[in-house]
C-alpha positions in Angstrom: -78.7 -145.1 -38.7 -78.5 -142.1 -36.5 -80.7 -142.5 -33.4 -81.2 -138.9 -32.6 -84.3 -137.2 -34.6 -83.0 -134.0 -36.1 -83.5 -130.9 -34.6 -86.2 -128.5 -35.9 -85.2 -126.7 -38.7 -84.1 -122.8 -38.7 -84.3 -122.5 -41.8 -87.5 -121.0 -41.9 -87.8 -119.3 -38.4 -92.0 -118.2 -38.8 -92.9 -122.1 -39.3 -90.9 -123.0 -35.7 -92.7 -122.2 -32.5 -91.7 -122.8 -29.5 -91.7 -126.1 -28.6 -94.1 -126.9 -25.3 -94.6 -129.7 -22.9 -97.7 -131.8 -23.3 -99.6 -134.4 -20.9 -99.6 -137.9 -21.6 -102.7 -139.4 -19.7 -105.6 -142.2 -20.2 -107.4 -139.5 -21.8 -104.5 -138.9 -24.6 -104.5 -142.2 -25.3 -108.0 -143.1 -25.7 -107.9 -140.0 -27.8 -106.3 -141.9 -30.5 -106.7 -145.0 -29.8 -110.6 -145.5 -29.8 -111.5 -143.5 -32.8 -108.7 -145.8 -35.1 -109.7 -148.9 -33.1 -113.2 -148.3 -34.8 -111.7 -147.2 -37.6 -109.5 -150.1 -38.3 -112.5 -152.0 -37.4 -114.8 -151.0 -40.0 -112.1 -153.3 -43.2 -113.4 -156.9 -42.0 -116.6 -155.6 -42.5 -115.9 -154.2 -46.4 -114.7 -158.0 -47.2 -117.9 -158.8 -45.9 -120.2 -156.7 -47.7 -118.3 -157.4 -51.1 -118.6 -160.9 -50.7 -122.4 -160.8 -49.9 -122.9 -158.3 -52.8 -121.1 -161.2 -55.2 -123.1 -163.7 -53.4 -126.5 -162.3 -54.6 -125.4 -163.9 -57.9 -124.5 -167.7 -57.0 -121.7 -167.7 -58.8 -119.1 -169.9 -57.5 -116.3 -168.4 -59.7 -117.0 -164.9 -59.0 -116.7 -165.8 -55.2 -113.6 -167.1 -55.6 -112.1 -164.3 -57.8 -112.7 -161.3 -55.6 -111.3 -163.5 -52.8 -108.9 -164.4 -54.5 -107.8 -160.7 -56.1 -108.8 -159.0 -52.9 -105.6 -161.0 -51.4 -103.2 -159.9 -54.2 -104.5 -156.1 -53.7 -104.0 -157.1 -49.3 -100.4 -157.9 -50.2 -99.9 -155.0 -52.3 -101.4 -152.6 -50.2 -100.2 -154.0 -47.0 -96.8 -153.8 -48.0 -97.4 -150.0 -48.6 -98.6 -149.4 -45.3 -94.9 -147.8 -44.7 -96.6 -144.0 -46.1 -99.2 -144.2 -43.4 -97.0 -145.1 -40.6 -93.7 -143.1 -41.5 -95.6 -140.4 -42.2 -97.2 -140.6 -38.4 -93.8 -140.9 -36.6 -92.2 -137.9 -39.0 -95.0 -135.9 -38.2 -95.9 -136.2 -34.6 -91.9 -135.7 -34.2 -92.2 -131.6 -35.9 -95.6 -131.6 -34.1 -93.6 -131.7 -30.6 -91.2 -130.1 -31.6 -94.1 -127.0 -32.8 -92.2 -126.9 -36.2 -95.7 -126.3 -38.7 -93.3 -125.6 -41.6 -92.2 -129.1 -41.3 -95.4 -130.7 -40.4 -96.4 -129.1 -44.1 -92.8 -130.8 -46.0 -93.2 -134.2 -44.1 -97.0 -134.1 -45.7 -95.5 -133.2 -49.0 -92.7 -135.7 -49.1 -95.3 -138.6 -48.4 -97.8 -137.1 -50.8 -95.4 -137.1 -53.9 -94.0 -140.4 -53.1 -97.3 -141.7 -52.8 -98.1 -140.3 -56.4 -95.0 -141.8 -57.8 -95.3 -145.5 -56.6 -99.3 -145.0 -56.9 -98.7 -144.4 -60.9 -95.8 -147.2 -61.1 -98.1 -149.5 -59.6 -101.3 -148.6 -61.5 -98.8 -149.2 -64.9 -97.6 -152.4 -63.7 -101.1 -153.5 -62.8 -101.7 -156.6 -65.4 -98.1 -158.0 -64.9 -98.9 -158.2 -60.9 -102.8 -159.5 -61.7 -100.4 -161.9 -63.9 -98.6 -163.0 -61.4 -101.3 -163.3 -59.0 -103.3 -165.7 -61.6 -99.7 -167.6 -61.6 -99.4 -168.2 -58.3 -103.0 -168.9 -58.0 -103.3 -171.5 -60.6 -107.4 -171.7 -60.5 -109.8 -172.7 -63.0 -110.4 -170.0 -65.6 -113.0 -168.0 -64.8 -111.9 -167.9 -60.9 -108.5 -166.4 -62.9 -110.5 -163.4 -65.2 -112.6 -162.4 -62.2 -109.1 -162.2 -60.2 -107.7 -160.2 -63.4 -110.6 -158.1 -63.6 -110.5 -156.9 -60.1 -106.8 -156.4 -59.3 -106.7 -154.4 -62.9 -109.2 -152.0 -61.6 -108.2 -151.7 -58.3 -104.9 -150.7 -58.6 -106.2 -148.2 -61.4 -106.8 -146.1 -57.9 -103.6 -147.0 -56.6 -102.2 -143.1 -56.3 -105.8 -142.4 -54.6 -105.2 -145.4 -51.9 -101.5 -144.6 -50.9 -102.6 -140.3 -51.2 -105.1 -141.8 -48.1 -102.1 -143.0 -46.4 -100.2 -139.9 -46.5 -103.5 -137.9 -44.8 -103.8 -140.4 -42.9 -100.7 -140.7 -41.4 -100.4 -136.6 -41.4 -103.5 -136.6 -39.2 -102.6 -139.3 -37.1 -99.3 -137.5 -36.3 -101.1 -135.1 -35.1 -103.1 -136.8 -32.9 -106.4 -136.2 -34.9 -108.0 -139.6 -34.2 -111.6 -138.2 -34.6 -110.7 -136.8 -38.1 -108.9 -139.5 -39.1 -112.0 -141.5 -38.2 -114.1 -139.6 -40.2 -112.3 -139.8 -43.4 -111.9 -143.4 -42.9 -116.1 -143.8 -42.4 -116.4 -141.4 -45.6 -114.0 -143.8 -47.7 -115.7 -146.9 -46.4 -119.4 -145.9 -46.7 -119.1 -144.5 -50.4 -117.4 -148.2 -50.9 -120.0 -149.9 -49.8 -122.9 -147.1 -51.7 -120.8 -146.9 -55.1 -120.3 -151.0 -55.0 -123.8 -151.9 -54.6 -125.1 -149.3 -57.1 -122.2 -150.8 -59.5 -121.9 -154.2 -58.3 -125.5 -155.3 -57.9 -128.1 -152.9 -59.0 -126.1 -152.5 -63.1 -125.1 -155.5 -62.7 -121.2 -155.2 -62.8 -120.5 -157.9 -60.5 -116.5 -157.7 -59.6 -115.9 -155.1 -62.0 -118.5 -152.9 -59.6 -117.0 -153.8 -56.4 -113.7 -153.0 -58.4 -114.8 -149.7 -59.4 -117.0 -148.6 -56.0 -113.6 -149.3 -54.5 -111.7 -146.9 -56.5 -115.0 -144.2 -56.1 -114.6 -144.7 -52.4 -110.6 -144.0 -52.3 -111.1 -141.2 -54.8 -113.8 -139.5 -52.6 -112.3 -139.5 -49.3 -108.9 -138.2 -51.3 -110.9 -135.1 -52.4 -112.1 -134.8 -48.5 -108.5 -135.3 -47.4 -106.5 -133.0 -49.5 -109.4 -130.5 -48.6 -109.0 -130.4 -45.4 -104.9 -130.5 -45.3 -104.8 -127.7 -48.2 -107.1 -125.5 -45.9 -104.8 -125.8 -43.2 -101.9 -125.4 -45.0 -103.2 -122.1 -46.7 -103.7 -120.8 -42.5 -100.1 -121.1 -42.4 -97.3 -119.4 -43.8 -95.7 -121.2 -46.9 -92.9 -123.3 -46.9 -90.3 -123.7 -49.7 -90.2 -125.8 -52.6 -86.4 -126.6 -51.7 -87.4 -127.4 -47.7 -89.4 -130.3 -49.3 -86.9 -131.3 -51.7 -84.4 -131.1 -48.9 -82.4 -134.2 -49.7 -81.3 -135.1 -45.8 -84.9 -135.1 -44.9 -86.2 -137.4 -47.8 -83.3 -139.7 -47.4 -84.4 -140.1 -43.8 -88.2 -140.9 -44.5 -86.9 -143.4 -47.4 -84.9 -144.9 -45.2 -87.6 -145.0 -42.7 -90.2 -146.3 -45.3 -87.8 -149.0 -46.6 -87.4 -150.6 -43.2 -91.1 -150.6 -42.6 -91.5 -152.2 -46.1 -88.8 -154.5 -45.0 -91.1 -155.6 -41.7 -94.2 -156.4 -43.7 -93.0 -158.7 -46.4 -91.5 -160.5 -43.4 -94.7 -160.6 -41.6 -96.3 -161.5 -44.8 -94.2 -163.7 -45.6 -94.7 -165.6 -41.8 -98.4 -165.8 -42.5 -98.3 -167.3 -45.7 -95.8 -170.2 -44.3 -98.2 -170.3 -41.3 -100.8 -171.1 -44.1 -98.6 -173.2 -45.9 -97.7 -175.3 -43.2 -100.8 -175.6 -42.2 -102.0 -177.2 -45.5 -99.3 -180.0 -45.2 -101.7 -181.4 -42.7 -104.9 -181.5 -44.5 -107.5 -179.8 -45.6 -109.9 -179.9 -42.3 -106.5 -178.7 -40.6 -106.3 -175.8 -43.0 -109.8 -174.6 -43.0 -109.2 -174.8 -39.0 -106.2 -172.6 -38.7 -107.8 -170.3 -41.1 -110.5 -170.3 -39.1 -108.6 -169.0 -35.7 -106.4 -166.6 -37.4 -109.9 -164.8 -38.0 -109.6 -164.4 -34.4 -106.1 -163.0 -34.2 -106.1 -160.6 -37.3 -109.9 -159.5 -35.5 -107.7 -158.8 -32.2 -105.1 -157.2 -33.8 -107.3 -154.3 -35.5 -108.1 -154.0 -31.4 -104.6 -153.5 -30.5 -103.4 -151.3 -33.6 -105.8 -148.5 -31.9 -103.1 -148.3 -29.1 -99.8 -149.3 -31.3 -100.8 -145.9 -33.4 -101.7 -143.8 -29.6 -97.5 -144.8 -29.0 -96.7 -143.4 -32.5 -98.1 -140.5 -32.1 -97.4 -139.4 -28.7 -93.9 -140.8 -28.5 -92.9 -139.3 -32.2 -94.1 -136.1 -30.3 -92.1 -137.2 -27.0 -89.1 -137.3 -29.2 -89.4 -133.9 -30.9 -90.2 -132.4 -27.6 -87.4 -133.8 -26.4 -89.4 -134.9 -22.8 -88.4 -137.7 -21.7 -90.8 -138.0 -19.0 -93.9 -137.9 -21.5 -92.3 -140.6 -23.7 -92.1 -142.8 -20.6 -95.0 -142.3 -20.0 -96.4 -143.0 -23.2 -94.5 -146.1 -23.4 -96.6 -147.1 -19.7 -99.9 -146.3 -20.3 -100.1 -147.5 -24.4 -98.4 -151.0 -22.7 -101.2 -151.3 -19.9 -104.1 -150.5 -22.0 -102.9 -152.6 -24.8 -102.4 -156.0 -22.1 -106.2 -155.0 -20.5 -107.8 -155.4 -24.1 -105.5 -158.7 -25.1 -106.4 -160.0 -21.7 -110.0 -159.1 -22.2 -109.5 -161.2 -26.2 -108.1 -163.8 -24.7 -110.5 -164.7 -22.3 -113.4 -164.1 -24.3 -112.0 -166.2 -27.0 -111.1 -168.8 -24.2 -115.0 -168.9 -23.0 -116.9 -168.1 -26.0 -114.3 -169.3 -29.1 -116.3 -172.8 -29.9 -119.7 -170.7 -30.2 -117.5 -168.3 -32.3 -116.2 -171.2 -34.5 -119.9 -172.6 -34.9 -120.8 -169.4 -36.6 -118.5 -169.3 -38.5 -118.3 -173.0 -40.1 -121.4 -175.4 -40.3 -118.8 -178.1 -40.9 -118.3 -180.8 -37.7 -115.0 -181.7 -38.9 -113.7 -178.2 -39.0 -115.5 -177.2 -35.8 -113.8 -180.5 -33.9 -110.4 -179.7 -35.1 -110.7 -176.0 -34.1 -111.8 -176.7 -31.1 -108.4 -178.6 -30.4 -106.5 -175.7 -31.2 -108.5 -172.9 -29.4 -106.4 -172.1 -27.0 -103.5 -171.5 -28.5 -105.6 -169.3 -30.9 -107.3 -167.1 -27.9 -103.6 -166.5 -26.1 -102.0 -165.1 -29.3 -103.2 -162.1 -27.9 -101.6 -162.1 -25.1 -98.2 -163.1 -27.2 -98.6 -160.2 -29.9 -99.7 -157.4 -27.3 -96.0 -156.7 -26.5 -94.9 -156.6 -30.2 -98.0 -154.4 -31.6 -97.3 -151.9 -28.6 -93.5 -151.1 -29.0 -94.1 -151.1 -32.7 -95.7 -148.5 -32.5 -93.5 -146.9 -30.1 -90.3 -147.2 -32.7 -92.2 -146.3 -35.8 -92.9 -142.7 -33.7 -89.4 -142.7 -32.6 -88.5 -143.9 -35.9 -86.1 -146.4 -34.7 -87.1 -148.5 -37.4 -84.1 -150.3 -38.3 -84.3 -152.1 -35.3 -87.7 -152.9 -35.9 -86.7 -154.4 -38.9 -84.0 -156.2 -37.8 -86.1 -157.8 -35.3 -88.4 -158.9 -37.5 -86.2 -160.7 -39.3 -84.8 -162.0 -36.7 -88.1 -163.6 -35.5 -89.0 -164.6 -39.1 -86.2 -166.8 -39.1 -87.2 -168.2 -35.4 -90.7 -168.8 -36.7 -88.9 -171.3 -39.9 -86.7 -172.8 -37.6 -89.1 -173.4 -34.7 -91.9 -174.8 -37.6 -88.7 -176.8 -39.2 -88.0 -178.6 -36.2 -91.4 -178.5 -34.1 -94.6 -179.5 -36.6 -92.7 -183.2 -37.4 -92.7 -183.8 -33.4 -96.2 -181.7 -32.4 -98.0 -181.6 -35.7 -100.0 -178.5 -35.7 -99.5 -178.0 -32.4 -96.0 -177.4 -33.1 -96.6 -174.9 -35.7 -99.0 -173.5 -33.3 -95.8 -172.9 -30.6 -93.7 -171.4 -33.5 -96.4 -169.2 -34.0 -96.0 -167.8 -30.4 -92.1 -167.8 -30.6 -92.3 -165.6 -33.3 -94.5 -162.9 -31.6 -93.1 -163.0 -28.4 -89.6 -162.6 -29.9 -90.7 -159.6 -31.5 -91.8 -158.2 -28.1 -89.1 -159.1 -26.0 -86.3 -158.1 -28.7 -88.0 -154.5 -29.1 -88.0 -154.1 -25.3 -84.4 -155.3 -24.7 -83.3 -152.6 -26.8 -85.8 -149.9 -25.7 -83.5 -148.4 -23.0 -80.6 -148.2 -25.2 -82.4 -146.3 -27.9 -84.3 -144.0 -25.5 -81.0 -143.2 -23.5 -78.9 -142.1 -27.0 -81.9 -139.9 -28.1 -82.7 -138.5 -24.9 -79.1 -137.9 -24.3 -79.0 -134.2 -24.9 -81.6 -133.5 -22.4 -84.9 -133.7 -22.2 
């Protein structure tokens, strides 16, 4: 893969201004960071409210089968994540580099994609709810809630992954307010349209389902409202620069790498889970438990993983070096204060934490056991998150990728050869391997990749 972003276009010489330098400070970064920290925030508490919405009717079954679909709908979803993020790092690239013109095509490229898969996945909706009830194997009414929710969910498909693409156009350029904004639209019609649907008509999953789908829809009309009134400021840009076929190879080659690095985080999850089950069920509902506590931390730390996107993508089209230093710096220092700050909090406050979460002594005893390796994942994955970020804006992402991988197969190895000696401790360690590998390996290649695209000045 070619390290070096292109160069801004010429082709259409009234969308390219001239490129200017930009200050990377505290401020900068909080910018971003804060607004999508809430943002990012603000899902947790969705799961929540569906779940209490559901719980209103005491029904076992239907509990089960919007947790249950709502993880088939996490997996799809997540593993389309690629529009949001390659979309950031194209963008904020022509956004230092001043090029409008291809700020508008990078948009365009990820909003037709986005339509494409978003209808192929809305078709193929009951073979995936299929497969989900297969994998599942529950009792039959747990199974037709799960198939009743993942069918109408992904009927909005092309309205979730649309959200991606303004999303990530937004967030490439550095609109962390707006981007918040649209994300507290989409949530707060969820939440209005489900419990009018799922609780007041009586609905149930179907409601949630559908108040979902209302949600996506309406913050897709607010999106493409604001972007198309923007866009109609601007001079337009050709049908052919959109369809230019260098520059949609390059963002599917970007996406696919991305795609790549989620199934293999995915796929280290679910063998954490797996694993984890092998040694009972209180050890399960434990580890379950904990990783609350990392996945809570992480939403913390992507804040500042999508500040490096943006202002290193706009470091690289700017071609200034110093400001994608500096980037690197002061996204790393803020993202250790906060995991040092989770870590330590977890550490002193985790077994109250725990209690609230679980009434059940058993669970609470064995969780308690494991704490500590649960507060310093934090600490482990700060590293990772940050230069992440960093080489989805650069788009280096085929290193990303690779080292991914790499740790994936360090995580099975480590759980392989560690759980029969340590138990769950063991798969505890292999846990931390695998995140500080994916740290470390980033930042051992960081100066290689910054020297070859900063080679022509800058």
């Amino acid at each position: 893969m070619n390290t070096k972003p292109p160069p801004p276009a010429q082709a259409v010489p009234a969308q390219t201004l001239p490129a200017e330098t930009f200050i990377v400070s505290n401020r900068t970064v909080l910018a971003i960071a804060v607004p999508m920290t809430l943002a990012y925030m603000t899902t947790p508490l969705l799961g929540l409210t569906d779940t209490a919405i559901i719980g209103q009717y005491g029904n076992a079954a239907l509990l089960g089968g919007l947790a249950a679909g709502a993880l088939v709908i996490d997996v799809v979803f997540t593993t389309m994540n690629f529009l949001r993020s390659g979309t950031t790092g194209l963008v904020a690239q022509a956004f230092g580099a001043a090029d409008r013109g291809e700020e508008q095509a990078v948009f365009w490229r990820a909003f037709f994609i986005a339509v494409m898969i978003g209808l192929a996945i809305t078709v193929l909706a009951p073979l995936i709810a299929a497969g989900g009830i297969r994998f599942l194997d529950a009792e039959p009414e747990v199974s037709s809630a799960l198939e009743t929710y993942v069918r109408i969910r992904l009927v909005g498909a092309p309205f979730a992954l649309i959200n991606y693409a303004v999303l990530g156009y937004l967030l490439g350029r550095g609109e962390g307010r707006t981007a918040l904004g649209l994300q507290i639209l989409l949530n707060g019609t969820h939440v209005i349209f489900s419990l009018v649907l799922g609780l007041y008509l009586g609905w149930n999953v179907a409601g949630i389902a559908w108040g979902t789908v209302g949600g996506e829809l309406t913050a897709v009309l607010a999106g493409m409202a604001i972007v198309l009134t923007r866009f109609r400021r601007q001079d337009r840009i050709s049908l052919s620069r959109i369809a230019d076929i260098a520059a949609i190879t390059r963002m599917l080659s970007l996406n696919r790498d991305i795609m790549i690095r989620s199934f293999a985080l995915l796929a280290t999850f679910a063998l954490f889970a797996r694993q984890g089950a092998q040694f009972g069920t209180v050890t399960l509902a434990a580890n379950a438990v904990l990783m609350n506590f990392f996945l809570t931390t992480s939403f913390f730390l992507d804040g500042f993983a999508t500040a490096a996107e943006q202002l290193t993508g706009r470091a690289v089209g700017a071609r200034d070096r110093n400001a994608f230093r500096l980037a690197v710096k002061l996204c790393a220092i803020w993202g250790f204060v906060l995991a040092g700050v989770a870590t330590a909090a977890l550490y002193i406050w985790g077994n109250d934490l725990v209690a609230l979460l679980t009434t059940a002594e058993d669970v609470r005893e064995v969780a308690s056991i494991f704490l500590p390796w649960a507060a310093f994942t934090a600490m482990s994955a700060v590293l990772a998150f940050e230069l992440d970020g960093v080489f989805i804006g650069a788009t280096w992402s085929s290193d990303m990728r690779n080292t991914m991988l790499l740790s994936l197969a360090a995580f099975a190895l480590a759980m392989v050869a560690l759980t029969p000696v340590f138990g769950n401790h063991g798969l505890w360690i292999a846990l931390h391997l695998f995140l500080l590998m994916r740290g470390l390996g980033l930042l051992a290649m960081l100066p290689r990749r910054e020297r070859a695209t900063f080679a022509s000045g800058g």
